[in-house]
C-alpha positions in Angstrom: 0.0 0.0 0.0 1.3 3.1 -0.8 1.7 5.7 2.0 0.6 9.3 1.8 1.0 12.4 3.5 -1.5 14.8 5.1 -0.9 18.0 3.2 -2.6 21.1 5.5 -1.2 24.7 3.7 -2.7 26.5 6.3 -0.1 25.0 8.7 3.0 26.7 7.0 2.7 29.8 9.0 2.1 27.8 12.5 4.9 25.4 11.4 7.3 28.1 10.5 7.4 29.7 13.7 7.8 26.3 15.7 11.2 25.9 13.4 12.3 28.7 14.6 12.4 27.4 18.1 14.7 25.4 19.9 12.3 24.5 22.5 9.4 21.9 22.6 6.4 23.3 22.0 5.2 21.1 24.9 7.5 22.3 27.3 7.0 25.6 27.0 3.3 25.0 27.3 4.2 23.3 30.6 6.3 25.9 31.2 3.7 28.5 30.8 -0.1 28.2 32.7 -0.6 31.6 32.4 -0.8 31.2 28.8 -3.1 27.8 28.9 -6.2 30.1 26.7 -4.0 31.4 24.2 -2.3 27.6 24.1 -5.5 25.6 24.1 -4.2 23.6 27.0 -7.8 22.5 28.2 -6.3 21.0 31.7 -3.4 20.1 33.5 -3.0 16.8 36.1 0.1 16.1 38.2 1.9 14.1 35.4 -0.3 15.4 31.9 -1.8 17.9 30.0 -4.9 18.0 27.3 -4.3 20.4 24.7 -6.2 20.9 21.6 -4.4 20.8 18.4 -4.0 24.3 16.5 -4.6 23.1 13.5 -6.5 19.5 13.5 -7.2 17.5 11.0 -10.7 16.5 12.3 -13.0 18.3 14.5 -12.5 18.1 18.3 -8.6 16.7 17.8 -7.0 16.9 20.8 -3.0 15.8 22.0 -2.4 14.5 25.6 1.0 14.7 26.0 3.1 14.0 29.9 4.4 17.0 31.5 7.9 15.3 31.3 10.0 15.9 28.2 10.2 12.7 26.8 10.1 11.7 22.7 8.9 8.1 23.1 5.7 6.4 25.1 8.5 3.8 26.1 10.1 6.3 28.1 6.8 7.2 30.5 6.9 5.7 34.0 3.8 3.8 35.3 2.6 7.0 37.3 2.3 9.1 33.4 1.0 5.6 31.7 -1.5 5.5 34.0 -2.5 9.0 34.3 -2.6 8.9 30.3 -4.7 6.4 30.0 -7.7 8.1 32.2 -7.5 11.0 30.3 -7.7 9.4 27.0 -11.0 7.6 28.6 -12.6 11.1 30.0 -11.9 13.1 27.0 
């Protein structure tokens, strides 16, 4: 089966800016409550955060994502797999 990308244009802008960075955009939303309305961080637990994605590709797309830099589900302790999985059941 041939694999093919999502193509969104209306990203380029967004996606731009986040090259520009050298910080993970999910970090510096951890980093940053006071911004959670301008983010779309929805809510925050001890070990996660809900976000809604800027730009989804269907309605209602949301990202939970552990407060703890990590690049790989592997890497999440029991306490973030855990607290992952209830949120992916409430939202």
């Amino acid at each position: 089966m041939e694999r093919k990308n999502l193509w969104a244009p209306w990203r380029i802008k967004y996606l731009k800016r986040l090259a520009k960075k050298s910080e993970c955009f999910i970090c510096h939303y951890r980093d940053h409550p006071e911004d959670d309305d301008e983010n779309f961080v929805l809510w925050r637990t001890k070990h996660c955060m809900v976000i809604f994605n800027r730009f989804p590709y269907n309605n209602g797309h949301l990202l939970i994502a552990p407060m703890r830099h990590t690049g790989n589900i592997d890497d999440t302790n029991d306490e973030e797999n855990l607290e992952l999985m209830k949120l992916i059941s409430q939202v």
